[in-house]
C-alpha positions in Angstrom: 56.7 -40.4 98.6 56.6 -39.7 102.2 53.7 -40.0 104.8 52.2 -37.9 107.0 49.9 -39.8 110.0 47.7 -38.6 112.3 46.9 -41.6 115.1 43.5 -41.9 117.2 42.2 -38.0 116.4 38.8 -38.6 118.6 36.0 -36.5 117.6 32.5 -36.8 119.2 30.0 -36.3 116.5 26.2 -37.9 115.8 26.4 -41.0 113.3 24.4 -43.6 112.9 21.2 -45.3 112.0 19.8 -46.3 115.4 17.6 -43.5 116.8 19.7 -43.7 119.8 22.5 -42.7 118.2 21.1 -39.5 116.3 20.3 -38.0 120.1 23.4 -38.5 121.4 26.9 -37.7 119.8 29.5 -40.7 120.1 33.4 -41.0 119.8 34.4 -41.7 116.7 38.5 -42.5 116.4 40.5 -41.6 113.1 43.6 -42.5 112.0 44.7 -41.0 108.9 47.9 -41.9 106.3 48.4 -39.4 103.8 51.5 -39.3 101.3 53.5 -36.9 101.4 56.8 -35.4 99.9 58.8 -33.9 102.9 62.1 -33.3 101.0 61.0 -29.3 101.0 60.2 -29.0 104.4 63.3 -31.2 105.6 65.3 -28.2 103.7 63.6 -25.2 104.5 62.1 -26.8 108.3 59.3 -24.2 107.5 55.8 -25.6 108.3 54.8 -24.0 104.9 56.4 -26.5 103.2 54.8 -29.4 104.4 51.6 -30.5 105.1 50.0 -29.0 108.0 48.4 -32.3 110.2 47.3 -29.8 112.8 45.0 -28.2 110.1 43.9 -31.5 108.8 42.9 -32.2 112.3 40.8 -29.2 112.6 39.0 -29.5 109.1 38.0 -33.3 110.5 36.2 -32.1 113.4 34.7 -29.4 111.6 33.0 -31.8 108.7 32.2 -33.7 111.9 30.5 -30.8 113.8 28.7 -29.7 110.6 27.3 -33.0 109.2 25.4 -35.6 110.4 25.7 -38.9 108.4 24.0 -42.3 109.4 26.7 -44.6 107.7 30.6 -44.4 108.6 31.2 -44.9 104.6 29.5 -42.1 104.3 31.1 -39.7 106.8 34.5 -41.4 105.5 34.1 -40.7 102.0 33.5 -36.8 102.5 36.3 -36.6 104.5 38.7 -38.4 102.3 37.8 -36.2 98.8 37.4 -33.1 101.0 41.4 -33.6 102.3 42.5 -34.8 98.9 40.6 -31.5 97.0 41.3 -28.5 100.1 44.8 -29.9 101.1 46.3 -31.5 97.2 46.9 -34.6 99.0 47.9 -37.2 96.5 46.7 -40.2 98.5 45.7 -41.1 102.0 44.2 -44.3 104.0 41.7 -43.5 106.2 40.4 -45.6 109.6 37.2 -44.6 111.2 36.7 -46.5 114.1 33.2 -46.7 116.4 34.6 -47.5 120.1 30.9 -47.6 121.4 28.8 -48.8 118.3 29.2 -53.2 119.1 28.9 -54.4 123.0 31.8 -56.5 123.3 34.0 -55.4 120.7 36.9 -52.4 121.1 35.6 -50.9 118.2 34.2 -51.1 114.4 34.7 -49.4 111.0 36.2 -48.9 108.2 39.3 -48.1 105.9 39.2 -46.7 102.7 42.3 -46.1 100.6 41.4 -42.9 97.6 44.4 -41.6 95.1 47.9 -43.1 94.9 49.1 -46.1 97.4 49.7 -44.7 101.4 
């Protein structure tokens, strides 16, 4: 199995639990591996054949821009069975990462793993 990454995808979206942070939309940072099996589209070189990260990208902000969760688990979970059911991704490890959530920290989150090992 191959794997498909996308690397520090920022998305500004409203998270959180602190009433500051449900005014204001923050940066949010994902990084994304998702198996993959590329042997089609190393034949063919037709994106068709492979899976399309550029779409994955755009389905991210958009359960971003339509959501509001107050817990990065949360917001993590969706994503990660949303890809996995709309794109027939057999597994993935996801990173959300909150640059601006600690003061003195470059950034806190989470990783979850969901479907067969990335």
């Amino acid at each position: 199995m191959d794997t498909v990454f996308i690397r520090d995808l920022e998305v500004a979206t409203l998270i959180g639990v602190y009433d500051h942070e449900k005014l204001e939309p923050q940066p949010l940072l994902f990084d994304l591996d998702m198996a993959w099996d590329c042997q089609k589209a190393c034949v063919s070189d037709r994106l068709t054949d492979t899976l399309d990260y550029h779409a994955v990208c755009i389905r991210i902000e958009r359960i971003c821009a339509e959501t509001h969760f107050e817990l990065v688990e949360t917001l993590a979970e969706t994503i990660a069975q949303c890809l996995l059911n709309e794109f027939k991704i057999p597994g993935l490890m996801l990173r959300v990462s909150k640059p601006q959530a600690i003061a003195n920290t470059h950034s806190v989150g989470i990783v979850i793993r969901r479907g067969i090992a990335v």
